[in-house]
N, C-alpha and C positions, 0 to 999 in steps of 0.2 A: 452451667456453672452452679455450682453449691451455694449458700448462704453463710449459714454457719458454721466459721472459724474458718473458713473460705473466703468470703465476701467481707463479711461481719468478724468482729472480735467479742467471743464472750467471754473473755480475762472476768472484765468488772464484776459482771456476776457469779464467775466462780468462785474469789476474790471477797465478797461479802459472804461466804461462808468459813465460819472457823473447822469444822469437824464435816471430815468427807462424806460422812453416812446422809446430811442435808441436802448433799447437792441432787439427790433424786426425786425432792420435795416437788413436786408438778405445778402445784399451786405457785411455789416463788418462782419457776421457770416461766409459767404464763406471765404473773406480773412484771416480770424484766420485759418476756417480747412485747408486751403490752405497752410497755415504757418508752418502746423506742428508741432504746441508747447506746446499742452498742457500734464500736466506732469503726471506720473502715479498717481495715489489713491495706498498707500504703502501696504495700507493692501488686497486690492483685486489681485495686483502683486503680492504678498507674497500667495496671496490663488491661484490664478493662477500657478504660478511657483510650488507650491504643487503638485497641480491636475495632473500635465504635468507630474510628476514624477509615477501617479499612472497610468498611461496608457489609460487614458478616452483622445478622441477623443474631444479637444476642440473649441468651433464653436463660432464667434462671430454676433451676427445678431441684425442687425441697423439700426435704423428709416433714417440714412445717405442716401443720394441719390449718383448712383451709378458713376455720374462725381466727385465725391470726392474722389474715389478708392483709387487714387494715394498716394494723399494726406494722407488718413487714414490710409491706409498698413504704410507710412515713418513713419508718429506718433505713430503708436503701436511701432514700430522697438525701434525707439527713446526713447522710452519711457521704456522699458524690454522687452515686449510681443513679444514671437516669435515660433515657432515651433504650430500655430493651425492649425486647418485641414482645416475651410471653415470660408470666411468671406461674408457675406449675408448682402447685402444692397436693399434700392427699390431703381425699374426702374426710372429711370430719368423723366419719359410723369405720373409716380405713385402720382397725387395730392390729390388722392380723398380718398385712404381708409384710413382709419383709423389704426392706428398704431395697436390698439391688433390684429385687424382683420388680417395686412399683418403679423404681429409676427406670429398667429398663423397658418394661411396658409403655411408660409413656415418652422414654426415645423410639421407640417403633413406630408410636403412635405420632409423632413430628415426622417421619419417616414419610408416613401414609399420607401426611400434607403437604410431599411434596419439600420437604426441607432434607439438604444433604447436611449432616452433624461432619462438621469438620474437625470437631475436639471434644472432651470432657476435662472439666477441672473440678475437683475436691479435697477435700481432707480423708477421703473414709477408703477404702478399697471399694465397697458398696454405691459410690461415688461416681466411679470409671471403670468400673468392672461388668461382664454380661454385654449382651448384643448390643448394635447401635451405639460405638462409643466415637463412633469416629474416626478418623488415621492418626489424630493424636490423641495423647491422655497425661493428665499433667496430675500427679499426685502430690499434696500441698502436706508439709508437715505437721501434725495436730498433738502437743506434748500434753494433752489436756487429756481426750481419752480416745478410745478406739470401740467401736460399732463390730460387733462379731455378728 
């Protein structure tokens, strides 16, 4: 499962910017994840908190870089999410590949531990797309933006 705009809602901080050309500002996007606040999506926590009941092994894996850990782990907490098995982020030096490409390397790489993926869920096509998605695949509407 995805994070953000999946898991998490980041309305609020799109929302504190008046002029589109801001929202690419890196520095206010660390201090949002850094903050901690953005608020669950009701109905993927409500599907969340399902799953958890049905004994599937759930994993969240995110285009987040992994000095945000801290940060992301409090936000999920804060937010409902709690009791998943692995939280998968890229490496910090990771600028260069491409989002489906690390998704899917490191579904192969759950794969290799012996985990069957019985789903993917996100916002992105890059999300649920490429090897290792599982027999299902749930794509999540994102009116904010879209990942080419």
């Amino acid at each position: 499962m995805e994070i953000d705009e999946t898991a998490l809602s980041n309305v609020p901080y799109y929302n504190s910017f008046q002029l589109r050309s801001q929202l690419r500002n890196e520095s206010a996007w660390n201090h949002w994840i850094e903050q901690a606040k953005a608020p669950a999506l009701t109905d993927t926590l409500k599907l969340y908190q399902k799953l958890q009941t049905s004994g599937l092994a759930l994993i969240f894996l995110s285009r987040r870089h992994e000095n945000q850990r801290s940060s992301t782990v409090k936000n999920l907490l804060l937010a409902g999410y709690s009791g998943w098995k692995m939280l998968i982020m890229r490496p910090e030096d990771d600028l260069q590949t491409d989002v489906q490409t690390f998704k899917s390397k490191q579904r192969l790489y759950l794969e290799s531990l012996g985990f069957r993926i019985q789903g993917a869920l996100g916002d992105q096509w890059s999300d649920i797309s490429g090897p290792a998605v599982g027999n299902f695949t749930f794509k999540m509407p994102n009116p904010l933006y879209h990942i080419i």
